[in-house]
N, C-alpha and C positions, 0 to 999 in steps of 0.2 A: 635323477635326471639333471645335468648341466648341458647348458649350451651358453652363447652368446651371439649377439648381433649387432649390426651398427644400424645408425636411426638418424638419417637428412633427410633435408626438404630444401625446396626455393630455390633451388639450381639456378633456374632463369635463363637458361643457356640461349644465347643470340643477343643476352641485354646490353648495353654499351653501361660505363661508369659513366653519369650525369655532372653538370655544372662543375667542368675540370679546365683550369686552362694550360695553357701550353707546357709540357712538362720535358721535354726531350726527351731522351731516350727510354725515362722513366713512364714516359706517355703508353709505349710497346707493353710495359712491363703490366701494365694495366690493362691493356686490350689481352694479356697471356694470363692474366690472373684465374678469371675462371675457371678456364679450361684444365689448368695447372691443379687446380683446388679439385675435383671430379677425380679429375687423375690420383693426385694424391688418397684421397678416400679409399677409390678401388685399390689400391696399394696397401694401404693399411687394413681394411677388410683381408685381401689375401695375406698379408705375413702374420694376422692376429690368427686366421684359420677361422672366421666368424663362420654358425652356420646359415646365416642370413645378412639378407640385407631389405631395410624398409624403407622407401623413398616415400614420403608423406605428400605430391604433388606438385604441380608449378615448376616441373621439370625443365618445360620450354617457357620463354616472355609470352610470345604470342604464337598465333598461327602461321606467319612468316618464316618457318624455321630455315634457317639459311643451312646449305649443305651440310659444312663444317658442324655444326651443332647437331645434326641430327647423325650423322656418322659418327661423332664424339661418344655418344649416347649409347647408341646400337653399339658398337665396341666396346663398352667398358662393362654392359651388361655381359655382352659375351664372354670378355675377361674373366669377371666373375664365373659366371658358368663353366667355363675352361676349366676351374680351379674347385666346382665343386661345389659354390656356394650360390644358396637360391638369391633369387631378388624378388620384392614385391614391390608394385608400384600401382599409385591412383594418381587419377586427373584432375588437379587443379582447376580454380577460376580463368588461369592464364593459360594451360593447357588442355582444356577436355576433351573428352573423349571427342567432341567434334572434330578438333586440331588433327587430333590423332589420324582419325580417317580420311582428312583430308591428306593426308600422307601415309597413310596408310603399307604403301611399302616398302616403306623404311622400319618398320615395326613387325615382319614378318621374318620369322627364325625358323630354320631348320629342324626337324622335325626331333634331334640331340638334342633340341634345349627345349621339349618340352616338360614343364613341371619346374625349368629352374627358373625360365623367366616368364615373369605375372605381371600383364598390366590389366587393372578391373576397367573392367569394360570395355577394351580394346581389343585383346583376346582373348576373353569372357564373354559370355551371352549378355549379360548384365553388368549395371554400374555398380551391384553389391554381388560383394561375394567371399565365402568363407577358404581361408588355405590352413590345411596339416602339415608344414614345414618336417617338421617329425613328429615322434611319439610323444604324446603330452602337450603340447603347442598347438594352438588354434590363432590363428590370425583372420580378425573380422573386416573389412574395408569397404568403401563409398567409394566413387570416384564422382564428379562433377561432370552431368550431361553437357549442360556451356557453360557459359561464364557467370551465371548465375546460380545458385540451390539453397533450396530450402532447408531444414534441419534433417538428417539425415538417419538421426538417431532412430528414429522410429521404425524403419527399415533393417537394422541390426537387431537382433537377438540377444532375447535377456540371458544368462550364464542357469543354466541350470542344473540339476542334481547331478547328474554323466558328465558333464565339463566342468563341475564346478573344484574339481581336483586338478583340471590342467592349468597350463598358464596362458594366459587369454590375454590378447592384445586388440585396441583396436588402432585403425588405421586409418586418419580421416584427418582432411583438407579443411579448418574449418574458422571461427571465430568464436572466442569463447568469452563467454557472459558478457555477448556485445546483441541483445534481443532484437536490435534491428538492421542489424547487417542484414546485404543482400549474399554475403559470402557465407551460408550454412551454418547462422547462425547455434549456436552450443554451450549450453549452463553447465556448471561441473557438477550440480545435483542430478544432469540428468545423464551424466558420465558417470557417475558413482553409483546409479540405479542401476547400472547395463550389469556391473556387475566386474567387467573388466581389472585385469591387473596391471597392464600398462598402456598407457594412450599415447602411442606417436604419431604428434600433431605437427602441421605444415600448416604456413600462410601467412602466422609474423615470422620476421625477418632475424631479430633477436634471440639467440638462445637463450630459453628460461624454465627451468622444474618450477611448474604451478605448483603442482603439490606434488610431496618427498613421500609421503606415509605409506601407507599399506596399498593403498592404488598412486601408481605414478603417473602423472601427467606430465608432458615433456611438451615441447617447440623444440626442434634442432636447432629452429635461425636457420640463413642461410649459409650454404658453407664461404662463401667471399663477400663481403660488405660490397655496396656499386656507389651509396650515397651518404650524402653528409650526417642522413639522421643513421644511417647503420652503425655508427661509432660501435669501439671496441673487438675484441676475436670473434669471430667465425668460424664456424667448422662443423661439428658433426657429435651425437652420442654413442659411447657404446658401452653396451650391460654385460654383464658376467651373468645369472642365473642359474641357482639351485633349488630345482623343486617351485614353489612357488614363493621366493624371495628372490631378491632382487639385490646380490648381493655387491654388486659393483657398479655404480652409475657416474661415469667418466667424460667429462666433457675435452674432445680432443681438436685442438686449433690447426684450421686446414686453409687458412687465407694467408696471403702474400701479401697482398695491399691491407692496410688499416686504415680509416679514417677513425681523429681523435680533434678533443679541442681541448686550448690550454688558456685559461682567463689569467692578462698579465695587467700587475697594476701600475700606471706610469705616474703617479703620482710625485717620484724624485727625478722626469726627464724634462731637462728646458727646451729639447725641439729633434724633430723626426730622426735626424741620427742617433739619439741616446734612444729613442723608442726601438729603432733594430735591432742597435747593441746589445739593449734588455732581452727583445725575440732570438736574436741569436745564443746569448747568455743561456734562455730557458732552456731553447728547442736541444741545444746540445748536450743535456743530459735522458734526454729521450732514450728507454733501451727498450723500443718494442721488440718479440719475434720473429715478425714478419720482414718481410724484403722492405717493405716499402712503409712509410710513414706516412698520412695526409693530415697534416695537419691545419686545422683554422686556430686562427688569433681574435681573441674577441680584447682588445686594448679597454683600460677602463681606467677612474681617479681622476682628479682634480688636477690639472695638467700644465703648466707655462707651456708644453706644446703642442695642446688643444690646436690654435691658428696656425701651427706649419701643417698640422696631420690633414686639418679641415680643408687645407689650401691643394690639397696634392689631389692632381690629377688621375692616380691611377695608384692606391697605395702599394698594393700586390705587385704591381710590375715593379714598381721603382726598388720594394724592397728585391727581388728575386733579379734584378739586376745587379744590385749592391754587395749583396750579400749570398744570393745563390741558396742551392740544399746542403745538410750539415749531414754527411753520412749519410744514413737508411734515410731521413727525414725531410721531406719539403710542406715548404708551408703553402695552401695553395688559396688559401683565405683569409684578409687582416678586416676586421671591423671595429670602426673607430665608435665607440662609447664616453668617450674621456670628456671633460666637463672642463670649460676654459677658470683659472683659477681670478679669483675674486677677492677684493681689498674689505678685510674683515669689519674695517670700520662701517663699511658701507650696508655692513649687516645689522649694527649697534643702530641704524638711525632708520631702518626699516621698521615701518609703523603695522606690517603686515604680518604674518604668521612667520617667516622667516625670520623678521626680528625678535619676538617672544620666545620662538625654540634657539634661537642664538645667545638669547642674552640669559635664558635659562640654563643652558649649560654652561656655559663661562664663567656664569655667579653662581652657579651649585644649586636653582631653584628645581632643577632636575635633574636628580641625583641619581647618576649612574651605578654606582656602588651598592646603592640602596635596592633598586632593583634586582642587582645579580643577589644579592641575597634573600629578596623575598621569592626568586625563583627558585633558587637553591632548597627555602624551606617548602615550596612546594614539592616540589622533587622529591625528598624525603619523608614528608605525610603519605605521597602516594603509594611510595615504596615500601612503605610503613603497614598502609590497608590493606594492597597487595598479601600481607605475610611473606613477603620473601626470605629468604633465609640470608644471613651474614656475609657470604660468597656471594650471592646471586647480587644482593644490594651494592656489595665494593662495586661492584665491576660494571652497573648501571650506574650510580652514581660519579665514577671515572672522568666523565668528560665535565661536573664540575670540580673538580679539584685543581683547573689548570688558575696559573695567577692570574689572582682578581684583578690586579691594575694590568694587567695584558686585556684583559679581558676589557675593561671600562674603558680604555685608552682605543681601543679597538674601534668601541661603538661610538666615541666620541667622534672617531676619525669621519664614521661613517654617514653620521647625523650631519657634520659640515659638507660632507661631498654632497648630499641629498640638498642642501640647503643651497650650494654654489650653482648646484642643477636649475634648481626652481627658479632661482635668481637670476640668471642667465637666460633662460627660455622668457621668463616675467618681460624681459629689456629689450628681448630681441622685436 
């Protein structure tokens, strides 16, 4: 027995992108991102030929569902169905079954599509409830009465002797090995009891395999990032499946916007033009996927133009005045870090801590070199106790091998910007 299926969550459909400022044209392309990303999926579901599809919850933000998002929705189910392939879906915190029935008929399908589309608890009796997509497949699912639930696990069925040759998924909205979430709280010990062979989980935003092994545990993420901590792709899973292995698990990128952050150090800039010049410098070698780049600048180092950066009224505008977007890329966040640079003597005659760690490295009382190596031999006792083998050892051991006065000069650098920090805040 083969099949496959694809596995998103966190749609969010109706959410706006948060803390964005004015972007032009590129503004539209964000408010189209979503919707674009949904699209995309059921697109790739039909030309892969999946025989399923599992939406893990939080379909909609809230109960507000504005038209456009709920006819986006209802269409792309259809879509699917059109083409063949089921869908299963449960109800999120942000969506439950409440939401649902308060809209209620926008979720009602003709009587062709029953068996291909499943929402638990919506058109199910119940918020649990078992699907046989085909022969061999058992798909077990929860959905969330409101925006609150308890563990849900206890309500699913343990895998027993008759099922325990199928391939057993469960399907659940949840937070995992977080004991006092009010979001349906879930240990992966008591995931690994049920029995199950793969869990697709919705409700972080992040795509991540908690665990790869013999039972998989997945988060899709959401398929388009909306905020600054979503950094990185977005998009959706899909498995291949033979028997009960799991032979293909493929994370595929379904967002147009990204947000990302890039730490730039201005330590050789004497004043806010050369700090652009740098941003502009970095940002232009950016080669995301996506249509669109968000990037934030977090500026950092010991700086001569510390007092223009601090001085500027609005640094994000001035620079995206000046400088504009570079390609795919705008920057739509600069935060100034940077540390006004400080006359060393003035460290030499510091009776405080800032003078002992200054004049300790200048005179060699603390010795940089000395350090990298008694870490080094720690390194190599542990990998030593370990028994690792010869292979295994090079390739942990790798990252010390880079040059030790790169390396000391490094920490040197970074002990004085710490020190200009202290020193500077101490004055003000």
């Amino acid at each position: 027995m083969t099949f496959s299926f694809i596995h998103l969550a966190d749609i969010h459909l109706g959410r706006p992108f948060s803390d964005l400022p004015e972007l032009g044209e590129k503004k539209e392309l964000c408010n189209q991102a979503c919707t674009r990303s949904f699209n995309k999926i059921t697109d790739l579901a039909i030309s892969k030929k999946v025989d399923f599809v599992l939406i893990a919850g939080d379909s909609f933000d809230s109960e507000e569902h504005d038209l456009s998002s709920k006819l986006l929705f209802r269409e792309n189910l259809k879509r699917l169905a059109d083409n063949g392939i089921k869908s299963y879906i449960i109800c999120g915190n942000h969506d439950s079954i409440e939401v649902y029935k308060k809209n209620e008929s926008y979720f009602r399908f003709d009587s062709k599509y029953d068996g291909l589309i499943n929402i638990t608890g919506v058109n199910t009796p119940e918020n649990i409830e078992a699907y046989k997509p085909i022969d061999g497949v058992n798909i077990y699912s929860a959905s969330f009465k409101s925006d609150e639930s308890e563990n849900q696990l206890k309500y699913l069925p343990k895998i027993d002797d008759k099922n325990s040759k199928d391939f057993n998924i469960g399907l659940l909205h949840c937070d995992l090995d977080k004991t006092e979430s009010k979001y349906a709280p879930t240990s992966r010990e008591d995931l690994r009891n049920l029995g199950y062979d793969y869990y697709a989980l919705g409700h972080i935003h992040i795509p991540e395999v908690k665990e790869s092994g013999a039972v998989k545990i997945v988060y899709a993420g959401s398929p388009q990032g909306r905020t600054k901590k979503e950094t990185g792709a977005h998009g959706c899973y899909y498995a291949e499946i033979n028997g009960k292995t799991v032979e293909k698990l493929e994370f595929i990128p379904t967002d147009f916007v990204r947000f990302s952050t890039m730490d730039i150090d201005c330590s050789d800039c004497e004043n806010k033009l050369d700090v652009f010049e740098e941003i502009t410098n970095s940002t232009s070698n950016i080669n995301e996927d996506a249509e669109l780049s968000l990037l934030e600048i977090n500026l950092s180092g010991v700086t001569n133009a510390y007092k223009d950066l601090t001085e500027s009224e609005n640094l994000i505008e001035e620079y995206r005045q000046n400088f504009g977007d570079i390609g795919k890329t705008a920057v739509y966040r600069i935060n100034n870090d940077t540390v006004p640079c400080v006359n060393e003597s003035e460290f030499a005659e510091d009776n405080g801590i800032i003078g002992i760690i200054h004049r300790g490295v200048e005179k060699g009382e603390i010795n940089l070199g000395e350090i990298y190596d008694n870490i080094s031999e720690i390194h190599e006792a542990i990998y030593k106790k370990l028994g690792l083998d010869s292979e295994s050892k090079d390739f942990l051991t790798a990252s010390l091998k880079v040059d030790k006065e790169e390396i000391t000069e490094s920490a040197k650098k970074e002990i004085k910007s710490l020190c200009s920090e202290i020193y500077s805040i101490d004055k003000v």
